[in-house]
C-alpha positions as CSV (number, residue, x, y, z in Angstrom):
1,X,35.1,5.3,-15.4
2,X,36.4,4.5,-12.0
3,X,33.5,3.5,-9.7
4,X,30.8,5.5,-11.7
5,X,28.1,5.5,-14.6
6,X,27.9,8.2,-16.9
7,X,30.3,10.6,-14.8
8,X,28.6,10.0,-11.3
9,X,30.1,8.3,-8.1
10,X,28.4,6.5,-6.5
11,X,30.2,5.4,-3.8
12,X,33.1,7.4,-2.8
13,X,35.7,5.7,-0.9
14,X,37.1,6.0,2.8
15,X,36.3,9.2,5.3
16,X,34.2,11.4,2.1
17,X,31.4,8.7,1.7
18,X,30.2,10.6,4.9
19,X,30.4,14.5,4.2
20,X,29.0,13.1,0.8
21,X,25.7,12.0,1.9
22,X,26.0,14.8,4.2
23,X,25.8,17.7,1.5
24,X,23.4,15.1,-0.7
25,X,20.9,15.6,2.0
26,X,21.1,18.8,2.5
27,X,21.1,20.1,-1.2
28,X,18.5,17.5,-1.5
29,X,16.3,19.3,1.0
30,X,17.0,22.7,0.4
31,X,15.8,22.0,-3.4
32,X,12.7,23.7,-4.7
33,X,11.6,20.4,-5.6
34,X,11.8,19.0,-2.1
35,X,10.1,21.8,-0.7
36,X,6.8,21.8,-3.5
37,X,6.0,18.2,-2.2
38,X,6.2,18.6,1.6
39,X,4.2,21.8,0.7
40,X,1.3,19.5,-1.0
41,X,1.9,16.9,1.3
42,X,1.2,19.6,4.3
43,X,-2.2,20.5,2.1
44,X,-3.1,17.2,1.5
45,X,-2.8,16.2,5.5
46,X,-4.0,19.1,7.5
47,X,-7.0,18.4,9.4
48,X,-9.8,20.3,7.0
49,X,-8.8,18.2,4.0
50,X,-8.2,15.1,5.4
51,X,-12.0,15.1,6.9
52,X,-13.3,16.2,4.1
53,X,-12.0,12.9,2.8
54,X,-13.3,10.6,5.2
55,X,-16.5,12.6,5.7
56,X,-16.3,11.7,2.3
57,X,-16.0,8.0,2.5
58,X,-18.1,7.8,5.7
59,X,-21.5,9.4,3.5
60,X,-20.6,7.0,0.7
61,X,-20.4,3.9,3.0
62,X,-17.2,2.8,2.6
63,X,-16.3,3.2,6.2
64,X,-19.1,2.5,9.0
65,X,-19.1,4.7,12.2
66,X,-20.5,2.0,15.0
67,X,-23.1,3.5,17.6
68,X,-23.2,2.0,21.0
69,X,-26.0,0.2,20.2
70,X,-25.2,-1.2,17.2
71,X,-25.2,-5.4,17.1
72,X,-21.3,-5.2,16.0
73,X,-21.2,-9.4,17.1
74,X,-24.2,-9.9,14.3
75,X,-22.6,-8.2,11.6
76,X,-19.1,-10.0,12.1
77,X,-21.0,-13.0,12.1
78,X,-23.3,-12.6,9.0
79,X,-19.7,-11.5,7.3
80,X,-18.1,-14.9,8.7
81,X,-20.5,-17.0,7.4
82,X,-20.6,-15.7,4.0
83,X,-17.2,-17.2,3.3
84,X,-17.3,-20.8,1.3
85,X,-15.4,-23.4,3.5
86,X,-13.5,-24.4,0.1
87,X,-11.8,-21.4,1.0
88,X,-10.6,-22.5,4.4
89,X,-9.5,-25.7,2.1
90,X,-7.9,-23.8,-0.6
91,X,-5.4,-21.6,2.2
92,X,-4.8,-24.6,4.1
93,X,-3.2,-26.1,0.8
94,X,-1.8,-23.0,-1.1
95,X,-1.1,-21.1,2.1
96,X,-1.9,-17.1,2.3
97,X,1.0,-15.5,-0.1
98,X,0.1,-18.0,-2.9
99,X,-3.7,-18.1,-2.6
100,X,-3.0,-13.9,-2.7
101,X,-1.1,-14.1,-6.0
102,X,-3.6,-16.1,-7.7
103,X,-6.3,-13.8,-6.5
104,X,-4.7,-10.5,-7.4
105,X,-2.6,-12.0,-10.3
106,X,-4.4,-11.0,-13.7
107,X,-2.7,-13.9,-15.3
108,X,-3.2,-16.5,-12.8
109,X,-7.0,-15.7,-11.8
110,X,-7.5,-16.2,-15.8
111,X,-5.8,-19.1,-15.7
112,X,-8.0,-20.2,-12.2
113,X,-11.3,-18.4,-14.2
114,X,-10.4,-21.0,-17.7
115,X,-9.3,-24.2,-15.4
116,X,-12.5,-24.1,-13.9
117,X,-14.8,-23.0,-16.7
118,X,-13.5,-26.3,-19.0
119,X,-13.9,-28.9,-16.0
């Protein structure tokens, strides 16, 4: 199979690599298929159902809406100091992208969890 797998090229050589993609991309979005998923793409964004969603997370809390009066400085502040300084110790030494994979890491928070558990 010159420059394929299983029958396909997939990179034609010289001046066609050009009107290839070109008629990729346009069968691709003049399929059916294409045309289904910006269709519930279009549902899912326009403006009635995309407040209904954040209404949705605004009345369950997730998200706050700040009045004008609201002591925004006091809340950062209570959140701030909530946060261990063995934690401002622990991204000094790891750094942020390794003290991220052992948080979201299934296998290396359970090693963290059993580590400190047996000490």
């Amino acid at each position: 199979m010159p420059g394929g797998v299983g029958g396909w090229v997939i990179d034609p050589p010289g001046e066609a690599s050009g009107a290839y993609i070109g008629n990729l991309r346009r069968d691709l979005v003049q399929s059916p298929v294409f045309a289904n998923i910006r269709k519930a793409i279009n549902e899912q964004t326009v403006g009635a159902a995309a407040a209904g969603d954040l209404g949705a997370h605004f009345e369950a809390g997730v998200l706050h809406a700040w009045r004008p009066d609201d002591d925004v400085d006091g809340a950062f502040k209570v959140a701030k100091d909530n946060i261990p300084y063995w934690v401002h110790a622990v991204l000094v030494v790891l750094g942020w992208n390794e003290a991220m994979v052992i948080l979201f890491d299934p296998l290396y928070f359970a090693t963290l969890i059993i580590g400190l558990a047996s000490t």
